[in-house]
LOFISE-88105 format. One record per residue (C-alpha): x, y, z; chain; residue number from 1. Coordinates in nm, 2 decimals. Last residue first. Layout:
BEGIN
+--------+--------+--------+----+-----+
:      x :      y :      z : ch :   i :
+--------+--------+--------+----+-----+
:      X :      Y :      Z :  A : NUM :
...
+--------+--------+--------+----+-----+
***
This chain:
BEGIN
+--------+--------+--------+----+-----+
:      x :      y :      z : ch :   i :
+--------+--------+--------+----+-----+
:  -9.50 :   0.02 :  -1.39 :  A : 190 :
:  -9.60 :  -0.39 :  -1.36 :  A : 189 :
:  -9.75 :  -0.48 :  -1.63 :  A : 188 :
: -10.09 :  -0.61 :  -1.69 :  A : 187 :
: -10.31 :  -0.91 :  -1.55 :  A : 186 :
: -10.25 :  -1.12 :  -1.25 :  A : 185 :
: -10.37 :  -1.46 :  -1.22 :  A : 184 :
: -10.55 :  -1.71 :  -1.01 :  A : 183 :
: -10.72 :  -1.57 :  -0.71 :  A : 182 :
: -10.75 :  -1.19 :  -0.87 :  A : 181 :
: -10.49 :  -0.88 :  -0.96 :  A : 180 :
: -10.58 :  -0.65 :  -1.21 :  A : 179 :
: -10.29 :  -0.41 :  -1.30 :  A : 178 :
: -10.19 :  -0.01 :  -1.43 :  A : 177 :
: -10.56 :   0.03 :  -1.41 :  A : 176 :
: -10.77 :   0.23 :  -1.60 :  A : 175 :
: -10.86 :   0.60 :  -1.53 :  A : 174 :
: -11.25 :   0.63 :  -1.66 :  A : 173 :
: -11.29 :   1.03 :  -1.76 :  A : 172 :
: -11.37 :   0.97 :  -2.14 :  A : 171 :
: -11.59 :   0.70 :  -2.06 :  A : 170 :
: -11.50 :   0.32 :  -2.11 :  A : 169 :
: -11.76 :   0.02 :  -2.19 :  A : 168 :
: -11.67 :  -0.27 :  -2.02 :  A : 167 :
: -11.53 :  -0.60 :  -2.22 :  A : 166 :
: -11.53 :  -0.99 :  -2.22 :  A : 165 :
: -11.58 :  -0.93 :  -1.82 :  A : 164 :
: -11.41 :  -1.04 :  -1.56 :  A : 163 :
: -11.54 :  -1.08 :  -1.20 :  A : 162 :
: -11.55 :  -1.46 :  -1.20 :  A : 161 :
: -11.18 :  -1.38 :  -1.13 :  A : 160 :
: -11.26 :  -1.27 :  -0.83 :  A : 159 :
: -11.11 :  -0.88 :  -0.81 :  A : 158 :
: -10.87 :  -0.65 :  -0.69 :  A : 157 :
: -10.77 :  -0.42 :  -0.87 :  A : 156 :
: -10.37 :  -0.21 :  -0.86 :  A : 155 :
: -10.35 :   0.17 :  -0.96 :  A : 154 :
: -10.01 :   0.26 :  -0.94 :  A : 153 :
:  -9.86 :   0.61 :  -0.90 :  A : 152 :
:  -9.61 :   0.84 :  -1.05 :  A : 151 :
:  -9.62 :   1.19 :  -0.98 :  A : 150 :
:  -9.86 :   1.52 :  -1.01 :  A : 149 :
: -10.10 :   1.44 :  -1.30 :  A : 148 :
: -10.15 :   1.06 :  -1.21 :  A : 147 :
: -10.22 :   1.18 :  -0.83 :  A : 146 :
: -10.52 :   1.37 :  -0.98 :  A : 145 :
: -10.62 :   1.17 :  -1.26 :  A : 144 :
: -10.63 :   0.86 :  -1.01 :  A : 143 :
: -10.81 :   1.07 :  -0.72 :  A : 142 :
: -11.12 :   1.19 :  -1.01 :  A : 141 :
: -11.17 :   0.78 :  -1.12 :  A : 140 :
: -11.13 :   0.65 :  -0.78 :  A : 139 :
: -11.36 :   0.87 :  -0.68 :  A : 138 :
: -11.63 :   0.82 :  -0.94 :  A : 137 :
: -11.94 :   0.75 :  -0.80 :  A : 136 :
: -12.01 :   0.42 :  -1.02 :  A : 135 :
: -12.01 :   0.15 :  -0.81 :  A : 134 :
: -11.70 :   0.08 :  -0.98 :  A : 133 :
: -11.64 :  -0.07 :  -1.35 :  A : 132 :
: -11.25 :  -0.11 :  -1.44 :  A : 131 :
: -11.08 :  -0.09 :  -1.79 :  A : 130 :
: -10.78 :  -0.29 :  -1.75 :  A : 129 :
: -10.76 :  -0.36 :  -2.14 :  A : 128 :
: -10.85 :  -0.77 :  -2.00 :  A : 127 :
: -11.19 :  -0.61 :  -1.87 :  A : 126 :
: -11.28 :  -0.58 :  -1.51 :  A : 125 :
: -11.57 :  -0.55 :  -1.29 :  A : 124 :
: -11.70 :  -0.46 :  -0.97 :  A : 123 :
: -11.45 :  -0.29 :  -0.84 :  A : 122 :
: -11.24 :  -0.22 :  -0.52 :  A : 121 :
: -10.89 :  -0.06 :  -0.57 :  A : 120 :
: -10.57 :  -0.09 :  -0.42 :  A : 119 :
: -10.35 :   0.18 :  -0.46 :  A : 118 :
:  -9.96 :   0.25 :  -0.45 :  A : 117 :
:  -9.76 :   0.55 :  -0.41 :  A : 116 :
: -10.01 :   0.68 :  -0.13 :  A : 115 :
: -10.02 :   1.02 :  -0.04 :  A : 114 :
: -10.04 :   1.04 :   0.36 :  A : 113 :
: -10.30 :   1.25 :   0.60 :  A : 112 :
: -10.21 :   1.16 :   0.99 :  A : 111 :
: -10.49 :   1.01 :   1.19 :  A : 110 :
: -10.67 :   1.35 :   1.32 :  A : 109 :
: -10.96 :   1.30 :   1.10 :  A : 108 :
: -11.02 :   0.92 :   1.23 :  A : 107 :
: -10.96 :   0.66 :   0.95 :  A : 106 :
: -11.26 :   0.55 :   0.78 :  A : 105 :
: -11.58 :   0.34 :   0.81 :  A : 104 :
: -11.80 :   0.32 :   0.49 :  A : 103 :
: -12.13 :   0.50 :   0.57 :  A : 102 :
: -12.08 :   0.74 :   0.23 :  A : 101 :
: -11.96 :   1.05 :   0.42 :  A : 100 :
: -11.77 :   0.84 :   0.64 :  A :  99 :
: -11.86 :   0.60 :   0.94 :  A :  98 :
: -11.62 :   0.62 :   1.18 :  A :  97 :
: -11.25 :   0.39 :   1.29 :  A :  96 :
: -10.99 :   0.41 :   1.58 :  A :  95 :
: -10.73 :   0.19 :   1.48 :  A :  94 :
: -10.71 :  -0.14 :   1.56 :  A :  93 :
: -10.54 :  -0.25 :   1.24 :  A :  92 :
: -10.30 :   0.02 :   1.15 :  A :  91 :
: -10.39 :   0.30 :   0.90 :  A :  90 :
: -10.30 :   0.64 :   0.82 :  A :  89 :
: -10.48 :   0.85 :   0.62 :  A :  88 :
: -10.64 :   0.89 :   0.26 :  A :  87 :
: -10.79 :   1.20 :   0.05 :  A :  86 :
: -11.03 :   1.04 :  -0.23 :  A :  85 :
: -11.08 :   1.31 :  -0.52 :  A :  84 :
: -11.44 :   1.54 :  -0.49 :  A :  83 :
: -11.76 :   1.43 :  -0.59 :  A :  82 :
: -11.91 :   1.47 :  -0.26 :  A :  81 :
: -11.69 :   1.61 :   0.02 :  A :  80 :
: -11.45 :   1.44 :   0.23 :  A :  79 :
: -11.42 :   1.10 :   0.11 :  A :  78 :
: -11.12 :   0.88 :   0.34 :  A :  77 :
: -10.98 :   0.66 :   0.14 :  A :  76 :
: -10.74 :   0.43 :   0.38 :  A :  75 :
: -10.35 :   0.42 :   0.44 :  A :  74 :
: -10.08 :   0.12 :   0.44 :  A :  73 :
:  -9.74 :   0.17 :   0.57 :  A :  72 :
:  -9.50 :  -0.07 :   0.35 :  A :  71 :
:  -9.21 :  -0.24 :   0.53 :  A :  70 :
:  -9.24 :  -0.62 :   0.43 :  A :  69 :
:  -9.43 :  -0.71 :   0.70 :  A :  68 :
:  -9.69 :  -0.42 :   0.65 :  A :  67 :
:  -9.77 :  -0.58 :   0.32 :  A :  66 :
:  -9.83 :  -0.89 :   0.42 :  A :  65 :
: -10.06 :  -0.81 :   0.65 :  A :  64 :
: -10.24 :  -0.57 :   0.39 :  A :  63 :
: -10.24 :  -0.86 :   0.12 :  A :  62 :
: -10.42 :  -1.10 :   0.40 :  A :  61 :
: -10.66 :  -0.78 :   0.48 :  A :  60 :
: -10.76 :  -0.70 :   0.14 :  A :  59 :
: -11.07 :  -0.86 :   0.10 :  A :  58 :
: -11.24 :  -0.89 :  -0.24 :  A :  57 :
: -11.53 :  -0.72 :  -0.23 :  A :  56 :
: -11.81 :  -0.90 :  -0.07 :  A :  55 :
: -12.07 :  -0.62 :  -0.02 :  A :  54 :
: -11.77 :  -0.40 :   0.14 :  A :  53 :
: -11.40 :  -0.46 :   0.20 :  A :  52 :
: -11.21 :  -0.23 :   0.38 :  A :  51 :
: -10.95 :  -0.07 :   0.15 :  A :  50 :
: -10.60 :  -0.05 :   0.05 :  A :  49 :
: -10.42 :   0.27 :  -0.01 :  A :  48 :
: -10.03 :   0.17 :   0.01 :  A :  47 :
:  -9.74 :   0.40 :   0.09 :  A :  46 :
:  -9.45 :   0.25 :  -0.08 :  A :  45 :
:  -9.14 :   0.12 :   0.16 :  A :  44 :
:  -8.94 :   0.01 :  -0.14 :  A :  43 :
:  -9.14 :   0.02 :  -0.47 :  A :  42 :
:  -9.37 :  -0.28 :  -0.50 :  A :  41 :
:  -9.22 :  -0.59 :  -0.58 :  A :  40 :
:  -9.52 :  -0.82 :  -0.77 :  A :  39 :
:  -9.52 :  -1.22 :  -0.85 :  A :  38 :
:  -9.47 :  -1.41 :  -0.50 :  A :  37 :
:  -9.64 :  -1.11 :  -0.27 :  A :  36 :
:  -9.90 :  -1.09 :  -0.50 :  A :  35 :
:  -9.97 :  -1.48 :  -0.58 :  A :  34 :
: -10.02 :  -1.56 :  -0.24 :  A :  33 :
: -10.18 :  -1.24 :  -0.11 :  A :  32 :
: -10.46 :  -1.34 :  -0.43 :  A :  31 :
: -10.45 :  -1.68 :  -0.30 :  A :  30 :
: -10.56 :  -1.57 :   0.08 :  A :  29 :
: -10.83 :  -1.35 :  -0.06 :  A :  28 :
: -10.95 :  -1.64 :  -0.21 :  A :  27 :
: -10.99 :  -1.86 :   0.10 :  A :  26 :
: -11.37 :  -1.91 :   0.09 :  A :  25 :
: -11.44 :  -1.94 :  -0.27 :  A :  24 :
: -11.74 :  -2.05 :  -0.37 :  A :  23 :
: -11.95 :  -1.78 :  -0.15 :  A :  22 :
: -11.70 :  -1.49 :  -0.26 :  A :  21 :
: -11.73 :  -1.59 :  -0.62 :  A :  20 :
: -12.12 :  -1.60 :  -0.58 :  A :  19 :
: -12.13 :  -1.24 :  -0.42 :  A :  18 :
: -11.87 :  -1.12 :  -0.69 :  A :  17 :
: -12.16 :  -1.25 :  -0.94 :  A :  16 :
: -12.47 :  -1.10 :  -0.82 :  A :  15 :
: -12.29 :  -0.76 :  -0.77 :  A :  14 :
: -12.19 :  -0.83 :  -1.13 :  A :  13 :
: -12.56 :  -0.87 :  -1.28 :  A :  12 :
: -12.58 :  -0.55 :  -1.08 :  A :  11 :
: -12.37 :  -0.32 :  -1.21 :  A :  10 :
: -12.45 :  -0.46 :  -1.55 :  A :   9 :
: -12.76 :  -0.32 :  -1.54 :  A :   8 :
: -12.66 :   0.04 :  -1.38 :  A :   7 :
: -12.37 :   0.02 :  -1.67 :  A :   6 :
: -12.57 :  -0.01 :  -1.99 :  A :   5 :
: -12.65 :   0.34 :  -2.03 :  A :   4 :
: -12.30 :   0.38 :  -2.09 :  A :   3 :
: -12.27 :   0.15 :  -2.40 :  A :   2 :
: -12.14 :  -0.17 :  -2.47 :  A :   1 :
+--------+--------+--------+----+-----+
***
């Protein structure tokens, strides 16, 4: 598959992580399932989750049980244009605003945090944890930025109707360490 292919395929799976989250009501609720009973994140991790846009999979059930289990969760925050992701703290109920691409995001004075841990949005996966985005590449610059400091894991959440047979893969796409969905978890855990 080749690069030029990607604003095509970005859209066929728009289409289909619309009709996952149509058939499947409660999936969010299995993936939190299947997390918390399959995964042990590093004690008290900081974890970047995300609101959930244009029917991403919705991290709030995961985030909830998360924060029970002593992990503080953060949220991207972008700052500039085509620069890495920065994230702050965030509790539900938090004061939220717009950001520089409309998404809403932690207030400026909500403390800054590195996460250990982070959940990632996508449109599309391959079983080689190659992930397509909406194709702005933050996840892509923060991953080879935290990657080249310390330790982190990069963790998708998807539909499973979001996989693909396989994605094509620039020279600066950062796969994922794991793809998490309703039914199954793919890769290793770090």
């Amino acid at each position: 598959m080749l690069r030029e292919e990607k604003p095509a395929l970005r859209l066929l799976l728009r289409a289909r992580r619309v009709s996952a989250a149509q058939a499947d009501p409660m999936a969010a609720e299995a993936l939190a399932s299947l997390f918390s009973s399959s995964l042990k994140l590093p004690e008290g991790a900081i974890v970047s989750s995300y609101l959930a846009q244009e029917a991403e999979m919705n991290p709030a059930p995961l985030e909830e049980w998360l924060r029970t289990h002593g992990h503080e969760i953060v949220l991207p925050c972008l700052t500039a244009r085509a620069a890495s992701l920065a994230f702050r703290s965030y509790v539900p109920g938090d004061a939220l605003a717009p950001g520089l691409a409309g998404i809403p995001e932690p207030l400026a004075d909500a403390p800054e945090k590195e996460p250990d841990v982070l959940l990632v949005p996508l449109l599309g996966f391959d079983e080689s944890l190659t992930r397509l985005g909406q194709g702005g590449g933050y996840y892509d610059r923060t991953l080879e930025k935290l990657r080249a400091r310390r330790g982190v894991w990069a963790i998708g959440l998807a539909y499973e109707a979001q996989a693909c047979a396989i994605l094509p893969l620039d020279p600066f796409d950062e796969k994922l360490d794991l793809v998490v969905t309703e039914k199954r978890i793919i890769g290793q855990a770090p």
